[in-house]
Each structure stands twice: as structure tokens, then as C-alpha cells.
C-alpha positions in Angstrom: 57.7 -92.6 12.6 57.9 -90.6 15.8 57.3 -92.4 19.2 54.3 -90.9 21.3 53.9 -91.1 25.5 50.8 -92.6 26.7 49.0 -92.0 30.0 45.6 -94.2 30.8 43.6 -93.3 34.0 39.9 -94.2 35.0 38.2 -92.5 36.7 34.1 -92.1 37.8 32.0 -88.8 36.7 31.7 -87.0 39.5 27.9 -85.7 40.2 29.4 -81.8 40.0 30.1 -82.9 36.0 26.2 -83.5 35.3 23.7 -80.9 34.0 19.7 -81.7 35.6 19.1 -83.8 32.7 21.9 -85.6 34.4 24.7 -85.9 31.3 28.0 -84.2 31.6 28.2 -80.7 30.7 30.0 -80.3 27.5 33.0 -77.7 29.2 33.2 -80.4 31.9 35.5 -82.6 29.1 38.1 -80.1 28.8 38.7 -81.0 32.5 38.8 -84.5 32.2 41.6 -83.2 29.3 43.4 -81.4 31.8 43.0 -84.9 34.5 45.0 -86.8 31.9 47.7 -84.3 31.4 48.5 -83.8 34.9 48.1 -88.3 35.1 50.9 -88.0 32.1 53.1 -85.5 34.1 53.4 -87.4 37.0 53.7 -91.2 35.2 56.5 -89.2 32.8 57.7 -86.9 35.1 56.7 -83.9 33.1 54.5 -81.9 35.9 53.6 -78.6 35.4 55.6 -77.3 38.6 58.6 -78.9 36.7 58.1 -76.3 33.9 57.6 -73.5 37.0 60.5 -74.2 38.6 62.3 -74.1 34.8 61.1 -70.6 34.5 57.9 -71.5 32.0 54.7 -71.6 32.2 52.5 -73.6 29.2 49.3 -72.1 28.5 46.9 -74.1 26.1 46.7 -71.8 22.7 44.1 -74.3 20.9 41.7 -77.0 22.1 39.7 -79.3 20.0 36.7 -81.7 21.3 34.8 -84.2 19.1 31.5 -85.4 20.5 30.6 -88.9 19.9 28.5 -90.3 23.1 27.1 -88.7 26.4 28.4 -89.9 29.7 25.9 -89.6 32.5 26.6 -89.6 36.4 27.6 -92.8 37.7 29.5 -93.7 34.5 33.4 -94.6 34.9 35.6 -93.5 31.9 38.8 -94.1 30.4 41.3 -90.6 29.8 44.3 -91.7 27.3 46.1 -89.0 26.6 48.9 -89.5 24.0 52.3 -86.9 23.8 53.1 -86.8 20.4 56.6 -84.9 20.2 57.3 -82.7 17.2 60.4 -80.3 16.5 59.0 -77.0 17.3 58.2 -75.3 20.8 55.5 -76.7 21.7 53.3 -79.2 23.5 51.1 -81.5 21.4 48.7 -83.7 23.2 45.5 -86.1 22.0 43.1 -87.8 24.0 40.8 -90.5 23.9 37.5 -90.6 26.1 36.1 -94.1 26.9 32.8 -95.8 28.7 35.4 -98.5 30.6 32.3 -100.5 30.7 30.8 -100.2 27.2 34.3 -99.7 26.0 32.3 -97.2 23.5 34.5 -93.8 22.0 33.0 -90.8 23.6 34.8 -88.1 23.1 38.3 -87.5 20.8 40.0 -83.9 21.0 43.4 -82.6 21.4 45.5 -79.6 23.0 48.7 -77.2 22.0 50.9 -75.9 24.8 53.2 -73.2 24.1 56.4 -71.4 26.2 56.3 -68.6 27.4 58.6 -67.4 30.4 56.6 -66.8 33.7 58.0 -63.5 34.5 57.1 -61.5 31.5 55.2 -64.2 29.8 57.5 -63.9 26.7 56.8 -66.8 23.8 59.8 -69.1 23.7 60.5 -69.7 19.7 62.9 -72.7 20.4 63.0 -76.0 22.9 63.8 -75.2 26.3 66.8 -76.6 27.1 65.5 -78.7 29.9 62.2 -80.5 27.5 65.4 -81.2 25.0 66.7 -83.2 27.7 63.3 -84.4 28.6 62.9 -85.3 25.0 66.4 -87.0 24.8 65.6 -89.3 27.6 61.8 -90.5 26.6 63.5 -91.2 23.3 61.6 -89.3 21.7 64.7 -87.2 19.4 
């Protein structure tokens, strides 16, 4: 079995996240998705500019959201977002949405990164060499 990264940060729903019935708008969750990747790039030193200054950027090609309770303004919640390595080139992460003070699920969804090079924007079909090293010194090949 593989080992998996995992970055936990709480946070409080800001009031620009609510619609007027006063529950956060559903696109709003994608941004708490993005809040826990950047939390995991800095705890695992994996930042985005890291990729940048590699010569990559990592657009998101898929993005999946499960609904399972509403958070309203005023709530605090729970990001986890979990690596999960795999062999191809390519960035797998899932995430786990919490009430910190119900402790109830609210939301489950995942996201896929790819490669591509940031001056042409050409889809990388193997590992850079520096997320192999990366890799190699999370353990995780």
C-alpha cells in the first residue's frame, strides 16, 4: 500500500462564501479545495511557485465535489486534503470537509493536476525530475 501526505487546517466561513439564504455557495467549496492545497504545499514544501520556478505550471484537468451537509456563515470547518502519489504525471489530491464543531462530513471531492511547461504550456508525459526527488524524499517511491 502506498503512503499518502496529509494537510488539516481550520478555518471560519468567511461571510463573502454565503448566498442570502445565508449557506455557502456551492462553487465557494472548490476554494476551500484550493485553501488546503496551498496549506499542504507549504507544510510539505510543495508550493505552487516551487513548480514555477521548475518550469511547470499544474492546472486542475478534473474536479469532483460530493455534497453531504450545508455550512452556513459563522460555521468553522475542517479542510484535510490527502496526496495520494501514483506512478504517472500527475497530481492526485482528496479532501475531506468537516463542521470542527459538529464533527459532521460535509463535503468529500477530489482534484487531478497535470504538467505542462509554462512557456508553451506543453503536457509533460513523465515525472518531472524535481517531483521524483520530491517523491523520493516524502517516501513516497
Amino acid at each position: 500500500m502506498k503512503k499518502s501526505l496529509i494537510n488539516t487546517i481550520e478555518q471560519d466561513v468567511r461571510f463573502s462564501d454565503v448566498d442570502s439564504l445565508g449557506i455557502v455557495w456551492h462553487g465557494h467549496y472548490v476554494q476551500y479545495f484550493e485553501d488546503g492545497r496551498e496549506a499542504f504545499g507549504k507544510q510539505h514544501n510543495l508550493r505552487y511557485l516551487d513548480f514555477y520556478n521548475q518550469g511547470y505550471v499544474v492546472p486542475i484537468v478534473n474536479i469532483q465535489c460530493d455534497y453531504k451537509q450545508v455550512l452556513r456563515y459563522g460555521d468553522r470547518i475542517i479542510i484535510e486534503t490527502t496526496y495520494t502519489p501514483c506512478e504517472s504525471a500527475k497530481i492526485n489530491f482528496t479532501y475531506r470537509l468537516l463542521n470542527s464543531v459538529t464533527g459532521e462530513l460535509v463535503v468529500t471531492g477530489s482534484t487531478t493536476q497535470v504538467f505542462l511547461s509554462k512557456d508553451g504550456f506543453t503536457l509533460q508525459l513523465m515525472n518531472p525530475d524535481f517531483f521524483r526527488e520530491w517523491k523520493e524524499k516524502q517516501g513516497l517511491i
